[in-house]
Structures are given as C-alpha cells and as structure tokens.
OpenMM code with the backbone's topology and positions (N, CA, C; nanometers):
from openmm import Vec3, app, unit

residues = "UNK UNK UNK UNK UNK UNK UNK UNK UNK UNK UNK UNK UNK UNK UNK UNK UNK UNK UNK UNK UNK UNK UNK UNK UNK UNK UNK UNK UNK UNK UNK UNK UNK UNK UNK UNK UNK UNK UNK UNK UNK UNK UNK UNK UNK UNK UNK UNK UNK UNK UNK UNK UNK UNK UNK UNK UNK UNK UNK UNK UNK UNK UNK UNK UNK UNK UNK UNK UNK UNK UNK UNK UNK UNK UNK UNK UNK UNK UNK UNK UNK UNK UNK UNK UNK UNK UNK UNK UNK UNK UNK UNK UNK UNK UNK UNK UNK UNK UNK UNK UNK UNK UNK UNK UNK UNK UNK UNK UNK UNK UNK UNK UNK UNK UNK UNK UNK UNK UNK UNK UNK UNK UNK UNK".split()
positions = [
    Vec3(-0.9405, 1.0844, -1.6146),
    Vec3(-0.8858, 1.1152, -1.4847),
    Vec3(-0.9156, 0.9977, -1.3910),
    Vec3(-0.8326, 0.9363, -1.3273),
    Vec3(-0.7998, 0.8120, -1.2509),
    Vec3(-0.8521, 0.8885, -1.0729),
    Vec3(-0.9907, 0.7896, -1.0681),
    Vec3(-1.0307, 0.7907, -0.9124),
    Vec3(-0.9711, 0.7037, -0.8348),
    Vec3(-0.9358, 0.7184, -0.7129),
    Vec3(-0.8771, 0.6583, -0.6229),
    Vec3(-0.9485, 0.5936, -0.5725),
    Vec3(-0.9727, 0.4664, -0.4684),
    Vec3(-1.0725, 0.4233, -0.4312),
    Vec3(-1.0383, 0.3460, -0.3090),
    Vec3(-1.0916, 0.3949, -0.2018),
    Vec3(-1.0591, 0.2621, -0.0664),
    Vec3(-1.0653, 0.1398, -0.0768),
    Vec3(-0.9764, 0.0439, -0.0184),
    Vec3(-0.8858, -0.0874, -0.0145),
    Vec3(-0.9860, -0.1170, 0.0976),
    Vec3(-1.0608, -0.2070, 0.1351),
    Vec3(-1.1279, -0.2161, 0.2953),
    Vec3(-1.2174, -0.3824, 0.2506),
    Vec3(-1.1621, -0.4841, 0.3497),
    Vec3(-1.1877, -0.5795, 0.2976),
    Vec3(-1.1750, -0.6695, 0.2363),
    Vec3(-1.0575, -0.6257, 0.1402),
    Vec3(-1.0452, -0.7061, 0.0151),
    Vec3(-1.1360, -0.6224, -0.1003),
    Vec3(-1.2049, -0.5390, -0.1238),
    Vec3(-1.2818, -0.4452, -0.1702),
    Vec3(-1.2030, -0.3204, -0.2443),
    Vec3(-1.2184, -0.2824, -0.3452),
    Vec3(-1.2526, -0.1313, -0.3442),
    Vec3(-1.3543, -0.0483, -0.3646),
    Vec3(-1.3814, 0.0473, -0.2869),
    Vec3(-1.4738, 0.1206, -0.2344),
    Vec3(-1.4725, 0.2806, -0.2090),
    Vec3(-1.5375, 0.3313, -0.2844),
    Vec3(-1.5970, 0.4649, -0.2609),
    Vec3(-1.6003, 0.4795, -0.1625),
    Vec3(-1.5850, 0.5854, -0.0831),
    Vec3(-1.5468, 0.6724, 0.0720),
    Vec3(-1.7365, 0.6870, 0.1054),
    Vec3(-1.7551, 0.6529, 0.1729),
    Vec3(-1.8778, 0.6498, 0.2892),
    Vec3(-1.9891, 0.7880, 0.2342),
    Vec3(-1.9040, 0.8792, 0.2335),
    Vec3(-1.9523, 1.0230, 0.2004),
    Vec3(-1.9841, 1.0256, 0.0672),
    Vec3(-1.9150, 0.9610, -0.0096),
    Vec3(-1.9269, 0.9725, -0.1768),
    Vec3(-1.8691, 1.0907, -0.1771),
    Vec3(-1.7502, 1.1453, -0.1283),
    Vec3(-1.7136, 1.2671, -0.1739),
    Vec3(-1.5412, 1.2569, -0.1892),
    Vec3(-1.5096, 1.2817, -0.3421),
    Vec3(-1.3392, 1.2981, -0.3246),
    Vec3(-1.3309, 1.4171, -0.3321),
    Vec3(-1.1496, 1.4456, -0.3476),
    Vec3(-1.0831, 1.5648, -0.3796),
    Vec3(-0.9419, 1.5541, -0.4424),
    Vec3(-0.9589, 1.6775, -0.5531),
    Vec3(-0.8740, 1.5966, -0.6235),
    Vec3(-0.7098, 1.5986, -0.5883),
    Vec3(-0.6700, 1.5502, -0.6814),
    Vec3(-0.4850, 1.5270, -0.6916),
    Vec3(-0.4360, 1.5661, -0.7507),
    Vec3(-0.2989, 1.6729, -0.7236),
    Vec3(-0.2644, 1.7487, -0.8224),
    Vec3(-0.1006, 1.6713, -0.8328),
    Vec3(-0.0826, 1.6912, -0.9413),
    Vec3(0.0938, 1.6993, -0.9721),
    Vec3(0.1833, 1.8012, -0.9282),
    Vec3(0.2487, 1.8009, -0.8118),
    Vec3(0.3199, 1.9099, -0.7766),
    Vec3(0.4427, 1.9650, -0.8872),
    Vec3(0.4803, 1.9157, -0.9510),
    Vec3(0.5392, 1.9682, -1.0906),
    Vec3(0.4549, 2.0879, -1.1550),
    Vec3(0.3975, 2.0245, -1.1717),
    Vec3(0.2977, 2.1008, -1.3028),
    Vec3(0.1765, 2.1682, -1.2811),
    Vec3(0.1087, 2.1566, -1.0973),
    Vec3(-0.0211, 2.1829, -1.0487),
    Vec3(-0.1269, 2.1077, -1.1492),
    Vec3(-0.1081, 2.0644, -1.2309),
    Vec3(-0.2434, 2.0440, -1.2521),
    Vec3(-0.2782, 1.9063, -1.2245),
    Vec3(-0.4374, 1.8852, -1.1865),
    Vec3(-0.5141, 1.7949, -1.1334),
    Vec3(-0.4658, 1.6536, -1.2224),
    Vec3(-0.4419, 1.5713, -1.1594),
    Vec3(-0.4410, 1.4137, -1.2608),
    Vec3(-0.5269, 1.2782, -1.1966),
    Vec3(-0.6087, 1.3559, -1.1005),
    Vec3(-0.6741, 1.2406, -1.0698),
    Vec3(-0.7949, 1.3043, -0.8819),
    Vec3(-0.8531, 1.1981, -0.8344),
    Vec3(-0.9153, 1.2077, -0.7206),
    Vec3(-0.9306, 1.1407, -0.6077),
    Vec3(-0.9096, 1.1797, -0.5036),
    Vec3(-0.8486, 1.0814, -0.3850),
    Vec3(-0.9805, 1.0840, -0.3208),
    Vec3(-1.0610, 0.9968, -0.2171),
    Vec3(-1.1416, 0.9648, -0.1454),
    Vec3(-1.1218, 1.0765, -0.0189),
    Vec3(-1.2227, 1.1510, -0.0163),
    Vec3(-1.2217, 1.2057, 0.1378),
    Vec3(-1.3279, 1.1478, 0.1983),
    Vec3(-1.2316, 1.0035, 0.2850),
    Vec3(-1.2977, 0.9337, 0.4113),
    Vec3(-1.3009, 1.0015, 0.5093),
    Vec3(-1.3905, 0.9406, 0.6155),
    Vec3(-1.4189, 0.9709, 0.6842),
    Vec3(-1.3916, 0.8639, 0.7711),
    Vec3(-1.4812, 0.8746, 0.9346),
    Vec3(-1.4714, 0.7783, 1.0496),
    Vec3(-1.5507, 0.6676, 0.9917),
    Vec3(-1.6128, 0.6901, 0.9168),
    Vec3(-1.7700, 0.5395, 0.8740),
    Vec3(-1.6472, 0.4540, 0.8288),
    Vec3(-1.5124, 0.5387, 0.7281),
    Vec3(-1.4600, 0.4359, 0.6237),
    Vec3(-1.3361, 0.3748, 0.7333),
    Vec3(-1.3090, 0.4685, 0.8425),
    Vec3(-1.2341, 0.4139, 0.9315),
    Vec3(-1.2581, 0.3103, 0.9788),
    Vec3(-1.3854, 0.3520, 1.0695),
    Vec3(-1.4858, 0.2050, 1.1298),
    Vec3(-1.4610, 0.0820, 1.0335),
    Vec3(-1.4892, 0.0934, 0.9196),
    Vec3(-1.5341, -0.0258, 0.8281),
    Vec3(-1.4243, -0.0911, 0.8165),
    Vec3(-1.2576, 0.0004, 0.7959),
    Vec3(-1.1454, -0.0504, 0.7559),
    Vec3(-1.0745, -0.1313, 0.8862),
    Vec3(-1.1179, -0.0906, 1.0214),
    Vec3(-1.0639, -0.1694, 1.1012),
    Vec3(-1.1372, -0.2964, 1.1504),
    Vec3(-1.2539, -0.2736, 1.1281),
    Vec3(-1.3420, -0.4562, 1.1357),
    Vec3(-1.3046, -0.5371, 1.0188),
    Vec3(-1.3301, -0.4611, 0.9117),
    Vec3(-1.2021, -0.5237, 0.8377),
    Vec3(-1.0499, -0.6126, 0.8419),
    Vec3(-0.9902, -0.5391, 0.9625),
    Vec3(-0.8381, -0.5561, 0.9769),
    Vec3(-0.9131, -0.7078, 1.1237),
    Vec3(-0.9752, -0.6506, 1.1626),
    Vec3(-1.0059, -0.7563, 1.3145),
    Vec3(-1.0542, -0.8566, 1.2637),
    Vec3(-1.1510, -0.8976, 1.1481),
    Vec3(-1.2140, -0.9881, 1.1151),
    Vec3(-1.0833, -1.0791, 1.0255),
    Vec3(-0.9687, -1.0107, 0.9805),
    Vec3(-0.8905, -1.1040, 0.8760),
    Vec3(-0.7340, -1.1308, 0.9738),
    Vec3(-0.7595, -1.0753, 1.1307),
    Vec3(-0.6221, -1.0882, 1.2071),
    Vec3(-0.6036, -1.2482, 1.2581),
    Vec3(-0.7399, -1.2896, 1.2694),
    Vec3(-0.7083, -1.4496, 1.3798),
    Vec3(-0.6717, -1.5162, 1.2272),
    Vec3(-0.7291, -1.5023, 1.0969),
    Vec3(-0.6840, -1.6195, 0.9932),
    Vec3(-0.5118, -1.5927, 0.9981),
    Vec3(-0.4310, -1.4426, 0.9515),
    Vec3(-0.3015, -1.4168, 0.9427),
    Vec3(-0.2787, -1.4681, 1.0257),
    Vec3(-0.3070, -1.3905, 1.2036),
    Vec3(-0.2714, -1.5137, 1.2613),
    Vec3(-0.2107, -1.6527, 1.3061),
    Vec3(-0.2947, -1.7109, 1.2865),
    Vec3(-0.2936, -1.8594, 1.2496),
    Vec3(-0.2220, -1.9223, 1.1772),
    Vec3(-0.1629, -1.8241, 1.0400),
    Vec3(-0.1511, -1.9128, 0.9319),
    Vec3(-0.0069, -1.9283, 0.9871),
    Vec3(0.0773, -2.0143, 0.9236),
    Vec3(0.2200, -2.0854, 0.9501),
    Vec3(0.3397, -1.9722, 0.9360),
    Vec3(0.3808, -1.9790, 1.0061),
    Vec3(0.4986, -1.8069, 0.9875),
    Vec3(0.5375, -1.8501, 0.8393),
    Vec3(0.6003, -1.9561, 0.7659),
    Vec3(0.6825, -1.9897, 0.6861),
    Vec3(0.5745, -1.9197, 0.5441),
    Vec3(0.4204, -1.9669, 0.5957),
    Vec3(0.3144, -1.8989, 0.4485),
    Vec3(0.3142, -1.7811, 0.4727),
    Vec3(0.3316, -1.6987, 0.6008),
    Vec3(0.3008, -1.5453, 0.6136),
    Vec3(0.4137, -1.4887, 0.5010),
    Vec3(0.5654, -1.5695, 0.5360),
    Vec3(0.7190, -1.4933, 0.5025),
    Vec3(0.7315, -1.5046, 0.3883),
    Vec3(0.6461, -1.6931, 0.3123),
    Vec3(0.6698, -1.6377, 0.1773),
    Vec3(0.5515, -1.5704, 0.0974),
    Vec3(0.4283, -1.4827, 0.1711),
    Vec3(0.3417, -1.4140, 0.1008),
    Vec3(0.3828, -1.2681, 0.1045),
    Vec3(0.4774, -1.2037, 0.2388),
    Vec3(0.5005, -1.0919, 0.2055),
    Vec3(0.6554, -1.1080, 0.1099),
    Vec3(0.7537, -1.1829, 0.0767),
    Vec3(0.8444, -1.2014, -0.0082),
    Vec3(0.7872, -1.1827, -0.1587),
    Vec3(0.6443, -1.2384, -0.1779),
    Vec3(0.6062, -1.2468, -0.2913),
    Vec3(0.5685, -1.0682, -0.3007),
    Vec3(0.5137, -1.0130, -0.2278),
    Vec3(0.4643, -0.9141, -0.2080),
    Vec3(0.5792, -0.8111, -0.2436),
    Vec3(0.7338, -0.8409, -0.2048),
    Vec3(0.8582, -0.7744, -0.2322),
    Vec3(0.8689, -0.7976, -0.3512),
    Vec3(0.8990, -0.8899, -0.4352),
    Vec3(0.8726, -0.9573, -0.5595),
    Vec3(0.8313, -0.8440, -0.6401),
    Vec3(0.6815, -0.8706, -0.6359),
    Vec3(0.5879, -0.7888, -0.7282),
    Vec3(0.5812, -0.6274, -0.7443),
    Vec3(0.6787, -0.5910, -0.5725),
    Vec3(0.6811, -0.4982, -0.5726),
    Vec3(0.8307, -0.4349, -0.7221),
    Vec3(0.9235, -0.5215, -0.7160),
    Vec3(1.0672, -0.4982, -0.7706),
    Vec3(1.0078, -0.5168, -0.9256),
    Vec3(0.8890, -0.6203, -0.9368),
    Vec3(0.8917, -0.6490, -1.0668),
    Vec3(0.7746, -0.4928, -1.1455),
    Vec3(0.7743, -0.4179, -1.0525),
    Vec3(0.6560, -0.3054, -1.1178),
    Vec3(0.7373, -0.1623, -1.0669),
    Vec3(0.8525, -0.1902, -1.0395),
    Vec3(0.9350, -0.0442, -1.0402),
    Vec3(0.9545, 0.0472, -1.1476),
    Vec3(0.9294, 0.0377, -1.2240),
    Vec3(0.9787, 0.1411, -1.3381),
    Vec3(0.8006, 0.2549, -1.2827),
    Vec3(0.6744, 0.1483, -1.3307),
    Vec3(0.5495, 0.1672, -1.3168),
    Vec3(0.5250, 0.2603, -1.1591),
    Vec3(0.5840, 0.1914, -1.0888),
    Vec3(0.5444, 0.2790, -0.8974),
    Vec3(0.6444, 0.3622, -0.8845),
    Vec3(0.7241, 0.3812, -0.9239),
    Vec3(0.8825, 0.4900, -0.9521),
    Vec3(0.8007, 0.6425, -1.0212),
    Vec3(0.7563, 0.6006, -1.1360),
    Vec3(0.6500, 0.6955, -1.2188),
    Vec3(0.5601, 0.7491, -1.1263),
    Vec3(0.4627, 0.6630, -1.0466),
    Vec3(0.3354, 0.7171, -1.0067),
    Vec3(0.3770, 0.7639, -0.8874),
    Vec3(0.4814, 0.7438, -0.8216),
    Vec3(0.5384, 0.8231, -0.6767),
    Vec3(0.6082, 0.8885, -0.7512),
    Vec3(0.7010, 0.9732, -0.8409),
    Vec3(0.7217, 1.0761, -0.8914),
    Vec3(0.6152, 1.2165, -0.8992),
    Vec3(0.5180, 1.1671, -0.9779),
    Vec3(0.4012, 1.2008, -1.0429),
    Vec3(0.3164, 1.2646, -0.8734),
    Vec3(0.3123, 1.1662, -0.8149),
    Vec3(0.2192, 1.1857, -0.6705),
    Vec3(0.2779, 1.2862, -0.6459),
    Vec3(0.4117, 1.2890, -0.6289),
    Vec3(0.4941, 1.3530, -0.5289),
    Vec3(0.6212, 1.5031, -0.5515),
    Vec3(0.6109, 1.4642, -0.6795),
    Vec3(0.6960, 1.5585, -0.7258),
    Vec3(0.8503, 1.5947, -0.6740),
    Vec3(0.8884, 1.4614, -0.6854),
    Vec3(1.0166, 1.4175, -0.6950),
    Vec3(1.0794, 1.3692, -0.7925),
    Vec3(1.2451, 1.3562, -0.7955),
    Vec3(1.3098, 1.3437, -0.9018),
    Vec3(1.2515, 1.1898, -0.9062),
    Vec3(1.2538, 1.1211, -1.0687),
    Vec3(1.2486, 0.9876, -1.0590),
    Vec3(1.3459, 0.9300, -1.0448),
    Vec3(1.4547, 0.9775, -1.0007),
    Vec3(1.5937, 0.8841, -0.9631),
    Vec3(1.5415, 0.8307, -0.8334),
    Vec3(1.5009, 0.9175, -0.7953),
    Vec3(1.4490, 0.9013, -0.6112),
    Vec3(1.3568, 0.8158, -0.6588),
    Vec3(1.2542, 0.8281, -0.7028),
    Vec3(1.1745, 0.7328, -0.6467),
    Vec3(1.2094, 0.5520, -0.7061),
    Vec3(1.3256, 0.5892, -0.8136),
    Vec3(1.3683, 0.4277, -0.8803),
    Vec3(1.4836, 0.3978, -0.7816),
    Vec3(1.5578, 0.4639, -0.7394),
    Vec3(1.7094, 0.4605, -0.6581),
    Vec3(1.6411, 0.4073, -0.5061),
    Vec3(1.5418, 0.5102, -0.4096),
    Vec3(1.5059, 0.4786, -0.3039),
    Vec3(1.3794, 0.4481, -0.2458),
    Vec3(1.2894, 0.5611, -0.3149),
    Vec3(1.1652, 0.5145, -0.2616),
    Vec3(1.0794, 0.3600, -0.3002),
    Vec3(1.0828, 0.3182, -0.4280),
    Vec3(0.9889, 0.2177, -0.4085),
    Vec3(1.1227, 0.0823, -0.3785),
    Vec3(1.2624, 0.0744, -0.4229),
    Vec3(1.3220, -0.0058, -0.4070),
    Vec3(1.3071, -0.0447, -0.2351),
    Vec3(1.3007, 0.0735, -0.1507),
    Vec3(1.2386, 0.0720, -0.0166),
    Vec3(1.1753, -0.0285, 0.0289),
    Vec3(1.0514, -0.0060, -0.0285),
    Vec3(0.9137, -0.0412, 0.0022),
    Vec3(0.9490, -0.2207, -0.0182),
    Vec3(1.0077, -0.2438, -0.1075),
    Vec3(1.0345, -0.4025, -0.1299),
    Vec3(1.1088, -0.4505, -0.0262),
    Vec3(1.1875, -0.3369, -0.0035),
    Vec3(1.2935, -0.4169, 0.0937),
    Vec3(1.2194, -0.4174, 0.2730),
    Vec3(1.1798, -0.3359, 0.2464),
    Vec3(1.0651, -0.3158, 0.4103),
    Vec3(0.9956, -0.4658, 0.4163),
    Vec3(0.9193, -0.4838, 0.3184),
    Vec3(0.8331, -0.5962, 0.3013),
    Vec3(0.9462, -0.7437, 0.3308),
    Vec3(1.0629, -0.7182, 0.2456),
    Vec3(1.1539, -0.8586, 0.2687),
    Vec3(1.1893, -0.8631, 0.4178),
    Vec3(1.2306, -0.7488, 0.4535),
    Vec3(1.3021, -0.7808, 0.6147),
    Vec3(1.1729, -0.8282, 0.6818),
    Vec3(1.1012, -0.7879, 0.6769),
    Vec3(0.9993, -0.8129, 0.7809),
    Vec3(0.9801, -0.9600, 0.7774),
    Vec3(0.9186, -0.9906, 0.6707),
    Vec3(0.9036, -1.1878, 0.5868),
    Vec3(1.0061, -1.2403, 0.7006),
    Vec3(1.1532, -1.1776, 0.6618),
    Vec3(1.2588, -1.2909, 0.7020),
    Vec3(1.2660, -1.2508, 0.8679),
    Vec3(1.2223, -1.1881, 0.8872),
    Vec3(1.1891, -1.1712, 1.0852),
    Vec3(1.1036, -1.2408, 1.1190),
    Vec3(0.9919, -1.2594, 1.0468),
    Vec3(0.8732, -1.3688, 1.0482),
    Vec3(0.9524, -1.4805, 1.1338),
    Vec3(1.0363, -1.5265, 1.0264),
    Vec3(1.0849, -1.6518, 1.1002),
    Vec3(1.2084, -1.6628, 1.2052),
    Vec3(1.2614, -1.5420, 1.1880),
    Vec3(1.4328, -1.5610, 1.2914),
    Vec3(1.3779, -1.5096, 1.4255),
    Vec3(1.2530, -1.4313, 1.4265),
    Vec3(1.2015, -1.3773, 1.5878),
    Vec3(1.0322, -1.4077, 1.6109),
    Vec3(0.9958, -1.5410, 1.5690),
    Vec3(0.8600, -1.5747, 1.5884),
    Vec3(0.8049, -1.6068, 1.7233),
    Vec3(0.9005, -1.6832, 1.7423),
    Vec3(0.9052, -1.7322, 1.9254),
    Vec3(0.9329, -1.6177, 2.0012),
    Vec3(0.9495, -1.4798, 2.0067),
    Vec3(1.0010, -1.3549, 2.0713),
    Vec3(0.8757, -1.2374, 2.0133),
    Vec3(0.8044, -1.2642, 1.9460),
    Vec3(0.6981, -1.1857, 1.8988),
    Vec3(0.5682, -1.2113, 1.9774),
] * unit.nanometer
topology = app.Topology()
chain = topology.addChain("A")
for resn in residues:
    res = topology.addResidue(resn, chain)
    for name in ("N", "CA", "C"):
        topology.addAtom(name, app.Element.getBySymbol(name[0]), res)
C-alpha cells in the first residue's frame, strides 16, 4: 500500500503529526493507499519553503522560467497513460476523462502559462 508523502522544500516528508488517513478507490471502496493528515506545522514549513525559493524563480530569466515549465508540460504528456490511471483510480472517473481531459489539462495549463511568461512579462 503506497504512502503519500508531503512535497515541502524540495523534500518528501511525513506530515508534522506523523499521522495519515487512508485512500480509498471510489469504484471499488477499498483502501489503496494513505494520504498525510497535515496540519498548520506542515503549512508553516511549506510556505517558508515557497518564500525562501521565490527571489531565486524570481530572478531567474523569463525565457529559463518558460522553458522549465514547457519541460514540465512535456513530462507531463510523456506520463499520460500512467497519471490518466492514477486520477481515474483517485477519483473514480471514467479513464476516457482522465486521458481525453483531465491530465491532457494539466499540460496544457502548464504550457499557456510558460508562453505568458514571455508575451506579458513587462505587464506582470
């Protein structure tokens, strides 16, 4: 059974409390895994987190930001069959949906944004 684990940092990390709960398959009810019940400690931690890594993003050149979230669209298109499955599975939806809209989505969210990077940088 697959634990979930907080993203904070560059890290993954066990929830503050040490306490999950689990995840069920709405298909089938039964449990396939355990999600972190954070708290404010993991909040706290995740936004000094976000403040301590904002002045480098920041900084960096719109053109490296646009082509790191492009790559980010990328990787996302190249693992669709794989995130189509596990947002099915999460969610208990058809997998047409999640291969047709939901994760094809998520890539395309990530591309527009990249290419706004650069057509509205001076207006941001």
């Amino acid at each position: 059974m697959e634990k979930i684990l907080n993203y904070i940092g560059g890290e993954w990390k066990s929830p503050a409390s040490g306490l999950f709960f689990p995840n069920f398959n709405p298909s089938n009810g039964k449990e396939y895994g355990e999600i972190p019940d954070s708290d404010e400690r993991d909040i706290e931690e995740a936004v000094k987190a976000a403040e301590t890594a904002f002045p480098a993003w920041a900084g960096t050149d719109k053109d490296i930001r646009s082509a790191i979230m492009l790559k980010i669209a990328a990787l996302i298109e190249s693992q669709l069959e794989k995130l189509a499955i596990a947002e099915t599975i999460d969610n208990g939806k058809p997998l047409s949906v999640s291969r047709i809209v939901d994760i094809p989505r998520a890539s395309q969210n990530f591309s527009f944004f990249a290419k706004a990077i650069t057509q509205f940088h001076s207006e941001s």
